[in-house]
N, C-alpha and C positions, 0 to 999 in steps of 0.2 A: 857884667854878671858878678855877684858877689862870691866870695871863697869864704868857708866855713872851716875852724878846728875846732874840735872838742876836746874839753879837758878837764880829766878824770880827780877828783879831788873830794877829799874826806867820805866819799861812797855816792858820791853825786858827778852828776856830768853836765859841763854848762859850755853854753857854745858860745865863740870867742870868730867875729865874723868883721870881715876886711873886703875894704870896697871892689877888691879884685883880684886873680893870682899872683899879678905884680907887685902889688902893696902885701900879698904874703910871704913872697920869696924875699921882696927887699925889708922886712919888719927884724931888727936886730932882737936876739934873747932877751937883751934886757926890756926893751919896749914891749915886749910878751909877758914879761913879768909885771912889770907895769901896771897892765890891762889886768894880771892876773889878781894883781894887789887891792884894784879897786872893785873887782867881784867879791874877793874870799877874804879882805883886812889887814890880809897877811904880808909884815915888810918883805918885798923881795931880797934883801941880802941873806934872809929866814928860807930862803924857797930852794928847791930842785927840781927840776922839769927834765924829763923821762921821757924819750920816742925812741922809739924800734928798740931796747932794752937798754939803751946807754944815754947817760947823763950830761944834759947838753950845759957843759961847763964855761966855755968862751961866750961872754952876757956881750961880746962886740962881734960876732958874728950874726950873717945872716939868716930866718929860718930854714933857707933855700940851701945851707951848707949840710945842714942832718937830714936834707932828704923831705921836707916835708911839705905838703902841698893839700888842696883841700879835700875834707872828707877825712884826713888822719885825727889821732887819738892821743893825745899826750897824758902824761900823770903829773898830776902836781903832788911833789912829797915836800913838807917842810922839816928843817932841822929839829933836833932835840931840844936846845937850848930855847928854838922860838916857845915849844910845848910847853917846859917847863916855865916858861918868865908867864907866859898865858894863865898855867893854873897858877902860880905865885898872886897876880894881879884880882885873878874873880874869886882866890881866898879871901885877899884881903877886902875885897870890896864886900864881901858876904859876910865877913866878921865886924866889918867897921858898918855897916849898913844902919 
């Protein structure tokens, strides 16, 4: 039976699904980001990911150490600095166009 997370990102929700609860608990942060990177573009060293109100910092831990299991919600926030290099890039693209 598969395990499902959803995660919350730019005002959208996209679900993020693993072949079982075991491959959820054993899926480390960083491999979360990962997955997150090839949905939303975004580099994960740009990323923050958000469950039960605190930010899940150690990218070498398990998801199974914050608690999470399926049917939970996580937020994706990306840094400032990703933002800005972002509009920098589709200025320039739309001035050099």
């Amino acid at each position: 039976m598969s395990a499902i997370l959803y995660v919350k990102w730019n005002g959208k929700r996209f679900p993020v699904e693993f072949t079982g609860t075991k491959e959820l608990q054993d899926t480390t942060v960083r491999e979360l980001k990962a997955t997150c990177h090839h949905i939303t573009g975004i580099d994960p060293k740009f990323m923050k990911i958000n469950a039960f109100g605190a930010y899940m910092t150690q990218d070498d831990l398990p998801l199974s150490a914050y608690g999470l299991r399926s049917g939970c919600f996580i937020t994706l926030k990306t840094m400032v600095k990703y933002r800005f290099s972002s509009l920098k890039k589709l200025a320039f693209q739309v001035l050099n166009f």
